[in-house]
C-alpha positions in Angstrom: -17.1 18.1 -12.9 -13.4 19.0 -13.6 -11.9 17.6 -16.6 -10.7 14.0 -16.8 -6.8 13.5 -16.8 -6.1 10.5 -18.0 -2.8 8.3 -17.4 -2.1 5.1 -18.4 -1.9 3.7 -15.0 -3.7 4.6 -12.0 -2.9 3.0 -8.8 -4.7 4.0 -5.3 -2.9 3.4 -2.3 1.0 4.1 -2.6 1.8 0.7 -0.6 4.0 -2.4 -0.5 2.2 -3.6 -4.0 0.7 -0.4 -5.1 4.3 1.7 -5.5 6.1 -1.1 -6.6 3.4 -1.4 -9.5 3.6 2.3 -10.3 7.5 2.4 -10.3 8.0 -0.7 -12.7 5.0 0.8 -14.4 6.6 4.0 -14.8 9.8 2.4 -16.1 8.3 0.5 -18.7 6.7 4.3 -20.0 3.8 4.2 -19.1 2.4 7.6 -17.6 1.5 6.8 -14.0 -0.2 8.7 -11.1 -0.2 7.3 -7.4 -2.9 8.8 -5.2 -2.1 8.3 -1.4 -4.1 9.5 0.9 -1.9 9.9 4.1 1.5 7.8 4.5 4.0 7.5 1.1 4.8 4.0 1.2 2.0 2.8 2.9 1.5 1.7 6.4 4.8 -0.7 6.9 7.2 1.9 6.8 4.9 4.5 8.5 2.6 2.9 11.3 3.5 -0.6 11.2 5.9 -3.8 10.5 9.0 -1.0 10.8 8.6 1.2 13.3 7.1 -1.3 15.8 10.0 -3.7 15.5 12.1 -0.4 15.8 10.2 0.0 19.2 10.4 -3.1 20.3 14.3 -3.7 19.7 14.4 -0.8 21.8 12.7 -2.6 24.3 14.7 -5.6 24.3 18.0 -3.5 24.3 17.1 -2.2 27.5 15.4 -5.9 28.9 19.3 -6.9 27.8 20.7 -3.8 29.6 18.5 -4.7 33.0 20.6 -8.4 32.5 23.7 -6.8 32.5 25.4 -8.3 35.6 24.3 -11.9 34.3 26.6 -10.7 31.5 29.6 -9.9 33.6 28.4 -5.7 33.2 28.2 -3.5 36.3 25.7 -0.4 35.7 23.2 1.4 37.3 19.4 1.3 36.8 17.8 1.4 33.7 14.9 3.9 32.5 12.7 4.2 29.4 13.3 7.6 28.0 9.9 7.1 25.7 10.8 10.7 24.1 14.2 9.1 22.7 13.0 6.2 21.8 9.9 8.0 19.5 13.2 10.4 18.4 15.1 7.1 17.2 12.2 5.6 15.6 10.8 8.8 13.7 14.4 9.6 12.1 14.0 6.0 10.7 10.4 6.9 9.6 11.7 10.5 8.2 14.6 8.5 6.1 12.4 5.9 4.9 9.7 8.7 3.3 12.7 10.8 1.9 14.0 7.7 0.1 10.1 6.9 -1.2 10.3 10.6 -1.8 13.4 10.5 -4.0 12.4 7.5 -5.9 9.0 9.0 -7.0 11.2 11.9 -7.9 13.5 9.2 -10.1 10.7 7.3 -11.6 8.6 10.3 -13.1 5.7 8.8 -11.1 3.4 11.5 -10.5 2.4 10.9 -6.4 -1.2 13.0 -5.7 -1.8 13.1 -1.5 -5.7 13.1 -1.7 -8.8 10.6 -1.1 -9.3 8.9 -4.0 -13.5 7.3 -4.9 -14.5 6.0 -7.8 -17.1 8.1 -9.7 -17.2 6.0 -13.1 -14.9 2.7 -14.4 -11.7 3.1 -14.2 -12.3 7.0 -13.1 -11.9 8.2 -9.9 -12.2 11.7 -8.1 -9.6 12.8 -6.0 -10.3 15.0 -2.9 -7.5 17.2 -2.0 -7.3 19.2 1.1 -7.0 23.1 0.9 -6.7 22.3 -3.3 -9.3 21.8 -6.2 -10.8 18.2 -6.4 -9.3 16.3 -9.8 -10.8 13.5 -11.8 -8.4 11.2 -12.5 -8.8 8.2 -15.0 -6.4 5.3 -16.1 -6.5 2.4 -18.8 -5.6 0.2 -15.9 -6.5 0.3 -12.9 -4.7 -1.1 -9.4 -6.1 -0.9 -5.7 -4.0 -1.1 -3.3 -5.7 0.5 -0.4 -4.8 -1.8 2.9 -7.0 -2.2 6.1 -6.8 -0.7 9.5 -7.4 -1.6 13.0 -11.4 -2.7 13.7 -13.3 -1.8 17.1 -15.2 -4.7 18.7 -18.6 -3.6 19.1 -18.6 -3.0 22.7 -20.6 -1.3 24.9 -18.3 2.1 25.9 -15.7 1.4 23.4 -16.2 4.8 21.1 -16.2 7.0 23.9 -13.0 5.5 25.9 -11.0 6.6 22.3 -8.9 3.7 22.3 -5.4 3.0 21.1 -4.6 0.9 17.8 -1.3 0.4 16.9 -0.9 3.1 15.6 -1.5 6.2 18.4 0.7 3.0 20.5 3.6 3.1 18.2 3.8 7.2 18.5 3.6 7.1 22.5 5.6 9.5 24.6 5.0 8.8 27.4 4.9 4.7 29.6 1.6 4.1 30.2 1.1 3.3 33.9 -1.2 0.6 33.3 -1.7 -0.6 29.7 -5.2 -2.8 28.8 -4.6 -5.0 25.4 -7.5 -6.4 23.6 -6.2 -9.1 21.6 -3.7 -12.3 22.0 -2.9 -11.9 18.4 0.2 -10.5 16.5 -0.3 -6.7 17.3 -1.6 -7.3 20.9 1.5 -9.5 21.5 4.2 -7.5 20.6 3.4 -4.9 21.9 2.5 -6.0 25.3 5.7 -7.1 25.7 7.6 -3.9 24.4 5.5 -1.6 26.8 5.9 -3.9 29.7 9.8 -3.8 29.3 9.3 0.0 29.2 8.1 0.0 32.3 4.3 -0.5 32.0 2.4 -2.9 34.0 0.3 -5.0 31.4 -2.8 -6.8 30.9 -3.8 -9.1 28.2 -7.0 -10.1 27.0 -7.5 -12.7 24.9 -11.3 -14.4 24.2 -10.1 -17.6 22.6 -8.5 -20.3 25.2 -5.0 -19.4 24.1 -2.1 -16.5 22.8 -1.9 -16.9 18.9 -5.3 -19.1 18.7 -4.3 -20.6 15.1 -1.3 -21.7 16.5 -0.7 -25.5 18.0 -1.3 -25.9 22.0 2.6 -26.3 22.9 3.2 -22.7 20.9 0.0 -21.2 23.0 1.9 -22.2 26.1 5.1 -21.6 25.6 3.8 -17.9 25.2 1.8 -17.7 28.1 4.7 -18.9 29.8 7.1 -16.3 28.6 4.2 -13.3 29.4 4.2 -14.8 32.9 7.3 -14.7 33.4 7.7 -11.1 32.4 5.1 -10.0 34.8 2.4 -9.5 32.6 -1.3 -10.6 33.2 -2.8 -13.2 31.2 -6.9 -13.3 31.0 -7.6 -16.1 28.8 -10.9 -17.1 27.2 -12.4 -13.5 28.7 -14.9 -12.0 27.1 -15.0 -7.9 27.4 -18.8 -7.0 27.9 -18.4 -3.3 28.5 -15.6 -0.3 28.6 -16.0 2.9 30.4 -13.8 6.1 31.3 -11.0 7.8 28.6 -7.9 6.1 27.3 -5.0 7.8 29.0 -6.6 8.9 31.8 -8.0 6.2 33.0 -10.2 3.2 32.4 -12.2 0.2 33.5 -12.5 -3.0 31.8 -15.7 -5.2 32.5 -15.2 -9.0 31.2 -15.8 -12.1 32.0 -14.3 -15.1 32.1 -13.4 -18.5 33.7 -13.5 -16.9 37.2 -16.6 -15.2 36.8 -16.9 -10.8 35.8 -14.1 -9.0 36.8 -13.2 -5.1 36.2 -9.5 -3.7 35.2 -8.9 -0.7 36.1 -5.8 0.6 34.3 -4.9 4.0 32.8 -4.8 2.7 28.7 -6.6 0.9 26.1 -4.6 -0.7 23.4 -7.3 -2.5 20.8 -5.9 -5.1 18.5 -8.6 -7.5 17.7 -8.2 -7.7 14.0 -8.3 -5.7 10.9 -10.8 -4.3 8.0 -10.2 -3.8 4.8 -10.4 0.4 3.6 -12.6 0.3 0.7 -15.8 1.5 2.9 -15.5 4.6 0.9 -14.0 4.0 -2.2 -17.2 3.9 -4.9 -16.2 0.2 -5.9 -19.9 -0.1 -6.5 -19.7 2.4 -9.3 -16.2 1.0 -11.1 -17.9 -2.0 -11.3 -15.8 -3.6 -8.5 -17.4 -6.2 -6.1 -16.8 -6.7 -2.7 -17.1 -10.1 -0.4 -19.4 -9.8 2.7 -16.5 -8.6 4.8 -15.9 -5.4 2.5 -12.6 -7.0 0.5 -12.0 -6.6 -3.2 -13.5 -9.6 -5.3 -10.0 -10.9 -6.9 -9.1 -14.2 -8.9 -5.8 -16.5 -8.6 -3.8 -13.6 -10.7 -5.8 -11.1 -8.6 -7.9 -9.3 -11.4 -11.4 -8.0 -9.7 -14.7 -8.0 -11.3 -14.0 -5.3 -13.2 -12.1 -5.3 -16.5 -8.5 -3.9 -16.4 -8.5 -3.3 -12.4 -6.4 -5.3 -9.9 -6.0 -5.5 -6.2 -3.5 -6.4 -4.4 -2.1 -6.9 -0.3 -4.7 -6.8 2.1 -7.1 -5.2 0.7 -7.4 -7.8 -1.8 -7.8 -10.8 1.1 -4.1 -11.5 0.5 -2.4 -12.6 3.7 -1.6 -9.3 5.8 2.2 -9.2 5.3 4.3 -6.9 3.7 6.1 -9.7 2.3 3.0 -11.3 0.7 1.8 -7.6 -0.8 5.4 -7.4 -2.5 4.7 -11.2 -4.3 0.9 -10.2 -5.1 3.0 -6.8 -6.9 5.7 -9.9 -8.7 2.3 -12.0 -10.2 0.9 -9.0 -11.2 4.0 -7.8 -12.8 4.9 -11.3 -14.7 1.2 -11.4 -15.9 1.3 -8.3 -17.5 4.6 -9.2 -18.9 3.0 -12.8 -20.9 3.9 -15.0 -17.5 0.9 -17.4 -15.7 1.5 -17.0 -12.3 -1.2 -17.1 -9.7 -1.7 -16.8 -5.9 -2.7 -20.4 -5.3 -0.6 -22.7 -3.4 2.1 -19.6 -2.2 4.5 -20.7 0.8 4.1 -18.1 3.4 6.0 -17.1 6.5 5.5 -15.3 9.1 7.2 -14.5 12.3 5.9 -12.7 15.4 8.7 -10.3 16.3 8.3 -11.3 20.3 11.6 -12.0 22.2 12.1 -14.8 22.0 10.1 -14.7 18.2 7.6 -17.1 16.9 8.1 -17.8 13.4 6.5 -20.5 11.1 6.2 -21.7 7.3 3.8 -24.8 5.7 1.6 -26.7 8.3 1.7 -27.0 12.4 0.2 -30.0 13.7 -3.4 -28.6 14.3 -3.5 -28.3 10.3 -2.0 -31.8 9.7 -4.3 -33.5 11.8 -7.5 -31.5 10.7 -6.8 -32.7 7.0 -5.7 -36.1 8.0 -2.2 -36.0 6.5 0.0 -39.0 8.2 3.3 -37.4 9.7 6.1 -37.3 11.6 6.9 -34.9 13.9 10.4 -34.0 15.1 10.9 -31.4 18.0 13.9 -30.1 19.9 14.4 -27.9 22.8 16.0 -24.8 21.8 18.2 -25.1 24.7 19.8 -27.9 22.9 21.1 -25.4 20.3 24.4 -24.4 21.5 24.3 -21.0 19.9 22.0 -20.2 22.8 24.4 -21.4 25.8 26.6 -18.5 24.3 24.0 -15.9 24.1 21.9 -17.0 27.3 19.1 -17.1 25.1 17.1 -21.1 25.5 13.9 -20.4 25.7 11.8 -22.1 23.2 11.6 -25.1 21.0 12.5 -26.2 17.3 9.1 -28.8 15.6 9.1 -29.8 11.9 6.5 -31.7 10.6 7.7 -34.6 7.6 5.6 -36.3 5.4 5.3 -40.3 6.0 5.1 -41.2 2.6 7.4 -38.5 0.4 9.5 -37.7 3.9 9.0 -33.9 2.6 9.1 -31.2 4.9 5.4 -30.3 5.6 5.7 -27.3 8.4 8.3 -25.8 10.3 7.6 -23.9 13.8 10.5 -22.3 15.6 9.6 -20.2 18.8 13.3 -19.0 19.9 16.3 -16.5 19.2 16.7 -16.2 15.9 13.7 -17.4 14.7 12.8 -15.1 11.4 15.9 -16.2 9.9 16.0 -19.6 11.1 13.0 -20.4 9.1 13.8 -18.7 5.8 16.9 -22.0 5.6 13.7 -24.5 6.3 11.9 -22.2 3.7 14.0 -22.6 0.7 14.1 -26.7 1.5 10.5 -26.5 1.1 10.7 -24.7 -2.2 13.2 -27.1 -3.6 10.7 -29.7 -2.4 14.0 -31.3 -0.7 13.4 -34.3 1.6 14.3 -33.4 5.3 17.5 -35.7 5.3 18.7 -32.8 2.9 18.8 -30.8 5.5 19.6 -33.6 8.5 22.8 -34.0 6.2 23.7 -30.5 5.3 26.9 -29.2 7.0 26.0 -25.7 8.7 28.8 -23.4 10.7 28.9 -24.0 14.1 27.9 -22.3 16.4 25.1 -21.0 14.8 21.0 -21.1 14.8 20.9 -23.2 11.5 23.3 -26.3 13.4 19.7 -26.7 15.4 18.6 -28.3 11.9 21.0 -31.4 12.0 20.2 -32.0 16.0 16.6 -31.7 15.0 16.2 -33.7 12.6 19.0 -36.5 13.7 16.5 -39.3 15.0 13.3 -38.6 13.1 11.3 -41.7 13.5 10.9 -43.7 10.5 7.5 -44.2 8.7 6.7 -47.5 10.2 7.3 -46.8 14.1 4.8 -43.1 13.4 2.0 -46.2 12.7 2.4 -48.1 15.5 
């Protein structure tokens, strides 16, 4: 075995958490070594949350561009130029890795590309292609190793060779007829993107509606906007069996409300969910445990089982947002530093980067309902938000969910223009642990998104008539 080199910090997986972690690390002095083993940065600014939504506002400037004479625009037709739009989103790709480059660079961080395993506690041997393997060991220890796209076990699927995301994302061609397994995040976005290419689309979805965990109303409203886009919709569908070569062509055999049925289509785009990468990282042998779905063991202030080794993000169980990765890398951080902070009881967001988006913080009814929590519920059309007159954008609706007794702002579900950032303003209510007149009082610029708020929120029932 090669000498040990020892650092003061080790940290496996150069992502959201993991190079945050390594910089501040490094900053403090403490010698620090990365190992990555493919994408600097991790997957967000590589395969994921950036380049897709780089994709898919390319698809939306050209769904815009085919509305041009609603507009007051004369042009011709519009075409999807799939080799410019994979230039445009690989120079963002290629700037984002030369800044991570540069800041590596900066901190004195020492970034190995390699396969890291654990051999020992705390110890771990690298695997370097075309180079010597190293044995590298640290006084602390952070895992920060992600997850990736899982395969349904389904008859055919292995041989078909599939799209994830990621082959999807790096596409230069349309694909004539594009299969998506999955109603879910992934599956969603980019259904719609490839169908405003020019792709004809099918979505598959097991559960009875798009974005299961959401409420009914949000389930519709999505169907409604696939449908009206011209893509196909096969709810509560079960796929029993896959056959031919993503590509080139391929049949779908599922079953659902109408009985079996068989796609035929030319590609296979999987997104049905996510597993953690720790299938070959030795955790076993660091002393690291792992729950029955193969995540890292971690506590409130996400130590694992093992003395002096943290995870953090996804591989860690955290919430699979970027976002949520860069708070797990803050706790971390303020605990090292003397501070008590935990993972328990966090506010998170999300948004589904669809046109119109889906975005949501705190409870939707579904939740309320499930844990018996008496509340008022406030909705408004977004049509009735006269930013979208001027942008010929009113698809969608505005809900908030308030407390009976504290009239606190429980949950907060926007599906319309703008959404993202509308709900970062319901957000920060919720963090000040404002009441919801706070905001039904607040004097917002007209005509914007945020104006919704006071409309919203400007004949919330009181307490007493929710009980009758």
């Amino acid at each position: 075995m090669p000498d040990v080199e020892r650092y003061d910090v080790l940290v496996v997986g150069s992502g959201e958490a993991g190079k945050y972690v390594a910089w501040t690390m490094a900053a403090a002095g403490h010698r620090t070594a990365v190992i990555e083993r493919r994408f600097i940065g991790g997957s967000c600014p590589n395969v994921a949350c950036l380049p897709s939504k780089n994709m898919i506002h390319s698809a939306k400037v050209k769904a815009l561009a085919a509305r041009g004479s609603a507009f007051g625009l004369n042009g011709g037709a519009i075409s999807t130029d799939m080799v410019a739009v994979q230039r445009r989103k690989r120079t963002m790709v290629e700037d984002l890795i030369d800044v991570h480059r540069r800041r590596y660079e900066a901190s004195g961080v020492e970034l190995i590309m390699g396969s890291a395993r654990f051999v020992a506690p705390r110890t771990v041997e690298v695997h370097r292609e075309g180079d010597d393997t190293r044995v590298i060991a640290g006084e602390r220890v952070f895992l920060n190793v992600g997850t990736r796209a899982s395969l349904p076990d389904v008859p055919g699927m292995a041989d078909v060779v599939p799209m994830t995301h990621v082959e999807a994302l790096d596409l230069e061609r349309v694909p004539e007829h594009l299969v998506v397994l999955g109603g879910g995040y992934v599956g969603l976005e980019l259904a719609q993107a490839m169908r405003r290419f020019g792709s004809k689309v099918t979505v598959i979805e097991r559960n009875a509606q798009l974005a299961r965990r959401e409420d009914p109303d949000v389930g519709a409203a999505l169907l409604e906007l696939f449908r009206d886009e011209g893509i196909d919709v096969l709810l509560q569908t079960e796929v029993r069996q896959v056959g031919g070569r993503s590509g080139q062509g391929i049949r779908v055999r599922a079953v659902g409300a109408n009985g079996e049925q068989t796609v035929e289509a030319t590609d296979l785009l999987v997104a049905a969910g996510r597993m953690p990468n720790t299938h070959d990282l030795g955790a076993d042998l660091a002393g690291v445990e792992l729950d029955a779905r193969g995540y890292v063991k971690v506590n409130e202030r996400l130590e694992t089982t093992a003395p002096s080794v943290w995870a953090l993000g996804d591989c860690a169980g955290s919430p699979q947002f970027t976002h949520v990765a860069f708070d797990d890398f803050r706790i971390v951080r303020d605990n090292l530093n003397g501070g008590n902070r935990s993972t328990r009881d966090r506010l998170v967001p999300f948004c589904m980067f669809t046109d119109p988006e889906l975005a949501r913080v705190g409870l939707n009814e579904s939740e309320a309902k499930e844990r018996r929590i008496a509340h008022r519920i406030a909705r408004l059309p977004m049509a009735a938000v006269l930013r979208t007159r001027t942008t010929s954008e009113p698809r969608g609706f505005l809900k908030m969910l308030i407390d009976d007794e504290s009239s606190r702002i429980l949950g907060f579900t926007v599906f319309g223009a703008g959404a993202s950032e509308l709900v970062a303003t319901v957000q920060t209510a919720m963090l000040g642990d404002l009441p919801f007149t706070a905001l039904r009082d607040a004097l917002f610029t007209h005509p914007t998104a945020a104006e919704g708020l006071t409309l919203l929120l400007a004949n919330v029932a009181s307490p007493a008539a929710t009980r009758r």
